[in-house]
C-alpha positions as CSV (number, residue, x, y, z in Angstrom):
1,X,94.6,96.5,119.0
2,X,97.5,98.7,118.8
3,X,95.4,100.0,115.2
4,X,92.5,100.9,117.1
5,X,94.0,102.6,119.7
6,X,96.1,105.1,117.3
7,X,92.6,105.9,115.5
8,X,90.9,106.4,119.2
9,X,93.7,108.7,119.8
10,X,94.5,110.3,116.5
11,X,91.7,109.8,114.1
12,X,88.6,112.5,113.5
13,X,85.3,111.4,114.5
14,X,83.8,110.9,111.1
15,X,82.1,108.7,108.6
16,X,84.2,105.2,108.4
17,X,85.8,105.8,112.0
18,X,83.2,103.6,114.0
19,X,83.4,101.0,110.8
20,X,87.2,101.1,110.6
21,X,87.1,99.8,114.3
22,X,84.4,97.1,114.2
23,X,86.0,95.6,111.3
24,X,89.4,95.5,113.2
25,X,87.7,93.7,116.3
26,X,86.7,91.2,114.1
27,X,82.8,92.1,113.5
28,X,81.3,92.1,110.4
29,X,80.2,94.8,108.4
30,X,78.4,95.5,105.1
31,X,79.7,96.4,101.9
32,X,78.6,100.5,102.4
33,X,80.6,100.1,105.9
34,X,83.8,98.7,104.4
35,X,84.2,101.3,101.9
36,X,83.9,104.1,104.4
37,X,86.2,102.8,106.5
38,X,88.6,102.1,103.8
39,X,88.4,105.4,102.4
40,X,88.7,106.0,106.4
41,X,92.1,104.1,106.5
42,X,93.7,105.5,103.2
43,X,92.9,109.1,104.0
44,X,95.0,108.5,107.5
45,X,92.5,108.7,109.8
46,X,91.0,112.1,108.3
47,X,93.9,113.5,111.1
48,X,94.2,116.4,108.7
49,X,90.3,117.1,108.8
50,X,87.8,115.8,106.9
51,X,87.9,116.2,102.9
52,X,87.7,115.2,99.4
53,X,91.0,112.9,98.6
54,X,90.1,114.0,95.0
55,X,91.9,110.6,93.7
56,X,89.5,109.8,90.9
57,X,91.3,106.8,89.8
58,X,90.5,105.0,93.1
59,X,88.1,102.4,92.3
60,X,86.3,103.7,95.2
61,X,86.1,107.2,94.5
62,X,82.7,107.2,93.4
63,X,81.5,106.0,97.1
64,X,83.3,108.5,99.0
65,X,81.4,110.2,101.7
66,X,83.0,113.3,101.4
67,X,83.5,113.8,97.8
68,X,82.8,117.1,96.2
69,X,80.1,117.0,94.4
70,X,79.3,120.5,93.0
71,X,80.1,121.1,89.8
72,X,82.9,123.5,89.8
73,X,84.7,120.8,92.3
């Protein structure tokens, strides 16, 4: 629980926060969920704001919420 209560207390309130947590209670969730709240996880809680890791080797990249998608990003 000691997780969950760091990203209550530190973590932006964006896409893969709410996923991040039922996962970590034990519930399941669907593919989509998991990789929003890993990208959740990896980009520390999105405690800087919320933005484009821009690490386009991650496997996930491609399923990141917040990726930019214009083409001079």
């Amino acid at each position: 629980m000691e997780n969950i209560d760091e990203i209550k207390l530190y973590g932006k309130k964006a896409r893969g926060r709410s996923e991040l947590i039922r996962y970590l209670k034990g519930n399941r969730i669907t593919r989509d969920q998991a990789i929003w709240a890993k990208c959740y996880d990896c980009m520390g809680y999105f405690v800087d704001g919320v933005s484009d890791c821009k690490d386009t080797e991650c496997s996930l990249y491609p399923f990141n919420p917040y990726k930019d998608t214009s083409k001079n990003g």
